[in-house]
C-alpha positions in Angstrom: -42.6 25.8 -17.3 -39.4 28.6 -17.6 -41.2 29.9 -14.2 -40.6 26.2 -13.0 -36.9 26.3 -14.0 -34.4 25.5 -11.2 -30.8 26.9 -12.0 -27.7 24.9 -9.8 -27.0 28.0 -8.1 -30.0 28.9 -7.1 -30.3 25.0 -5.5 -29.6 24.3 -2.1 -25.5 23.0 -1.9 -25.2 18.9 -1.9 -24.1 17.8 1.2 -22.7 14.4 -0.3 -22.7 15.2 -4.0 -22.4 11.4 -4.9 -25.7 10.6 -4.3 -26.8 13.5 -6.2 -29.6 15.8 -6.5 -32.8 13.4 -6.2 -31.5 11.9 -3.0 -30.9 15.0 -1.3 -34.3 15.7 -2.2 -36.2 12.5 -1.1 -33.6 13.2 2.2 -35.4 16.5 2.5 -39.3 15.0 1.8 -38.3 12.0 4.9 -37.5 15.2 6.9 -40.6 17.1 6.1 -42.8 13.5 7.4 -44.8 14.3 10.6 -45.7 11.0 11.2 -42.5 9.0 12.9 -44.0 5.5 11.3 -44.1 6.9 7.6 -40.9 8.9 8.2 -38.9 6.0 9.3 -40.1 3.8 6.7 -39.0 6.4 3.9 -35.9 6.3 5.9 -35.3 2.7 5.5 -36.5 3.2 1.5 -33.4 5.6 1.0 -31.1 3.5 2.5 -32.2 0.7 0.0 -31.5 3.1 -2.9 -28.2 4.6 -1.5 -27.3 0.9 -1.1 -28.3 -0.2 -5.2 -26.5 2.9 -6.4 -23.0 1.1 -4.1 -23.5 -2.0 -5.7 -19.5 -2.8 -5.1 -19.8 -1.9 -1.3 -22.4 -4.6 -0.4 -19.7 -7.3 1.0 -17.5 -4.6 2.5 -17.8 -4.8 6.7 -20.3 -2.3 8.0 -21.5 -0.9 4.9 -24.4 -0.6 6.4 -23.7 1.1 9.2 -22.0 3.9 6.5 -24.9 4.1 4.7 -26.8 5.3 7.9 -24.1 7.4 8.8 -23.9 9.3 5.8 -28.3 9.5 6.0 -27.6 11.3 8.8 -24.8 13.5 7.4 -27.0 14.4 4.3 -30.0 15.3 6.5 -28.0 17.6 8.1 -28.2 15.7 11.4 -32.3 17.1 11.5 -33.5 13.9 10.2 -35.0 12.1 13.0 -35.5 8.0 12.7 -34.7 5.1 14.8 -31.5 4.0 13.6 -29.8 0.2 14.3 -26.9 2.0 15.0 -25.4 4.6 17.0 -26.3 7.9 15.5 -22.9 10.3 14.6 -23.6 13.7 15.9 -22.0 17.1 14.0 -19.1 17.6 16.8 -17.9 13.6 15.7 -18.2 14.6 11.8 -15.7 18.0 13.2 -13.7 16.4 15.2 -9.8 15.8 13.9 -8.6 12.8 13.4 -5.8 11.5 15.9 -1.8 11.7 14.8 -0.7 8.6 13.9 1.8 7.0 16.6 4.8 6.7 13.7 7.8 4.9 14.3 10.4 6.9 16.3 13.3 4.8 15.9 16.8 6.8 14.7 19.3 4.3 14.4 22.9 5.4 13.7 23.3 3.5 10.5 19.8 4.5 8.7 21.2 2.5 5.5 20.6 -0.7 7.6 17.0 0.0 8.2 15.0 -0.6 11.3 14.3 -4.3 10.4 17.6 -5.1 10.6 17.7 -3.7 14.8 14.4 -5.5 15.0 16.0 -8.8 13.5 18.8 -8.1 15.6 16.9 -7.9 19.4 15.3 -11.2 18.3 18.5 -13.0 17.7 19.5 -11.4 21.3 16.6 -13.5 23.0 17.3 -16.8 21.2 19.3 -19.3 22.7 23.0 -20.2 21.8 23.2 -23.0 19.3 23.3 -23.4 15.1 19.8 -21.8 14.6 21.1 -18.7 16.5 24.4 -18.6 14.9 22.6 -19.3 11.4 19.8 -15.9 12.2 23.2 -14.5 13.0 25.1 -15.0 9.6 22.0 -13.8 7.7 21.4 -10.5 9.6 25.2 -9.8 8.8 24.5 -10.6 5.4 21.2 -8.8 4.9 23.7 -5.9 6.9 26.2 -5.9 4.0 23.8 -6.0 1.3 22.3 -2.8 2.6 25.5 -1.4 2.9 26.5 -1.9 -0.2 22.9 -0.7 -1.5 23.8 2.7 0.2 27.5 3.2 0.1 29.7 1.8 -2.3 31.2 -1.3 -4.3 33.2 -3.3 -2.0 33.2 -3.2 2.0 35.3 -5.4 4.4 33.7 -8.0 6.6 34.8 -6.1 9.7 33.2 -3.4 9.0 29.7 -5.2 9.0 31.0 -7.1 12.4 31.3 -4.1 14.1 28.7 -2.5 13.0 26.5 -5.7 14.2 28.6 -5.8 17.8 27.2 -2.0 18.2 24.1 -2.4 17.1 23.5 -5.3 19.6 24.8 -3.9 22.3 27.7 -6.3 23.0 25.2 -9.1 22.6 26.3 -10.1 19.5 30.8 -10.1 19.1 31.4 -12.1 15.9 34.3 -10.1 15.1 37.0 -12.8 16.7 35.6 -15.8 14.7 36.6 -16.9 11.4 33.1 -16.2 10.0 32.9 -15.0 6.4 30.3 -13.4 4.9 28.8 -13.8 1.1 31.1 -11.6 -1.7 30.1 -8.4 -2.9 29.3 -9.4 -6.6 26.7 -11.9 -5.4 24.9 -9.5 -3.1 24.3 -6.4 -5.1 23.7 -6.1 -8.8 21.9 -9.5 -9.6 19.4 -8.1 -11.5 21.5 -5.7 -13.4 23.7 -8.9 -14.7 20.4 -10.8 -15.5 19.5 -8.1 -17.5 22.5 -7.6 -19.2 22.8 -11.6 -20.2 18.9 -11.1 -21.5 20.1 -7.9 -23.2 22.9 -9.8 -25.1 21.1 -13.4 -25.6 18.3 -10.8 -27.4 20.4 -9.2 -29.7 22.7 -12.8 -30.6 19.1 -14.5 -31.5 18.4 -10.7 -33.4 21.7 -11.4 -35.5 21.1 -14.8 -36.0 17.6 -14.2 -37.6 18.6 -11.3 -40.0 21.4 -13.2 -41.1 19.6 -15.7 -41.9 17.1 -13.6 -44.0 19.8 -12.2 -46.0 20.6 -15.6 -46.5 17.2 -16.4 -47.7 17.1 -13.8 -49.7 20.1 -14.0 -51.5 19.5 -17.7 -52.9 15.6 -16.2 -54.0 17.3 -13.7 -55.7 20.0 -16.2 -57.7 19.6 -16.6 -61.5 18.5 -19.7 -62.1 20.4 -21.4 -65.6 
C-alpha cells in the first residue's frame, strides 16, 4: 500500500482544479477509450457529473455549452467525441481578449458629466414648445447641482446659462430670458440636513427618556411616612 502512495507533486497538474482530482482522472480514462461509441458515452457521463457538482449553474444560458467547453479544456484538447457544439480549439483558449471600445468623450466641464452633453444633444433634436423648455430647465438644474457637487457653495445662474449655451453649441441661449433656476440650499446638502434633524430628534427623545427615569427613580426612592 505505501508503494501505492500518490504524493500531489508527483500527480499530474489540474487543468481546471475545481473539478478536482477524480474528474481529471475519469477525463484521462474517456481519453484512453478505443472504441468511439463507449468513449463518447463516458463523455456524455462526465458532463452529467460536472453538471451535479454546478448545481447553481443549471438555469444560467449555455451552461451547457461551458460544460463541454471546459471537457475539452481539461482533456487537453486530445479528447476526441462528437460534441453538440462547436469544439474550442487551444489558439481560441490563447487568444487575448479584445480592448473594450470605452467612452472617449472629454468634455470641458468634467464636473457636469457626460450625461449631462448626452441630455443636452437630445433637447437639441426636440421641437420648440413647453416639453422642450421644461427638458431645458432640468438639464440647467441637474448642471448646477453638479456644479455645486464639484466646486463650491453658491454659483450664479449665469454661470450655468453659459456654460449650457457652450455646451450646446448655440443651440440652446437661455441667458436673455428671465429663467431662474432652483436655490443652492435646496440642491446640495439634503441629506446632510435630514441627517442632522434625525441626529437632533434622536438625542431630544434620548433626553426625554432619561429624564424621565430619574424621575421614576426619584419618587421609588422617597420615604414613605
Amino acid at each position: 500500500m505505501i508503494e501505492n502512495i500518490e504524493y500531489n507533486t508527483e500527480r499530474n497538474k489540474l487543468i481546471i482544479p475545481e473539478y478536482g482530482r477524480h474528474l481529471q482522472k475519469m477525463v484521462d480514462h474517456a481519453i484512453a477509450i478505443e472504441d468511439d461509441v463507449e468513449r463518447n458515452k463516458v463523455a456524455k457521463a462526465i458532463i452529467d457529473v460536472m453538471g451535479n457538482l454546478n448545481p447553481h449553474l443549471r438555469d444560467v444560458a449555455d451552461f451547457k455549452h461551458k460544460l463541454w467547453d471546459q471537457l475539452f479544456i481539461i482533456s487537453d484538447f486530445k479528447l476526441d467525441v462528437e460534441s453538440p457544439f462547436d469544439k474550442p480549439t487551444r489558439e481560441e483558449l490563447a487568444a487575448k481578449p479584445e480592448r473594450l471600445a470605452y467612452p472617449q468623450n472629454f468634455p470641458k466641464y468634467r464636473f457636469y458629466g457626460n450625461n449631462i452633453k448626452r441630455m443636452i444633444d437630445v433637447a437639441l433634436r426636440w421641437e420648440e414648445g413647453e416639453l422642450k423648455q421644461a427638458l431645458i430647465v432640468t438639464i440647467a438644474n441637474h448642471m448646477k447641482k453638479c456644479f455645486l457637487n464639484w466646486n463650491k457653495d453658491t454659483v450664479d445662474d449665469a454661470v450655468i446659462f453659459n456654460h449650457l449655451y457652450e455646451l450646446s453649441n448655440g443651440g440652446i441661449d437661455v441667458t436673455k430670458n428671465d429663467l431662474v433656476l432652483s436655490e443652492s440650499s435646496k440642491l446640495i446638502n439634503v441629506k446632510s440636513r435630514q441627517n442632522t434633524n434625525k441626529s437632533h430628534s434622536n438625542k431630544s427623545h434620548s433626553k426625554s427618556k432619561s429624564h424621565s427615569h430619574r424621575s421614576s427613580n426619584k419618587n421609588t426612592n422617597r420615604k414613605r411616612h
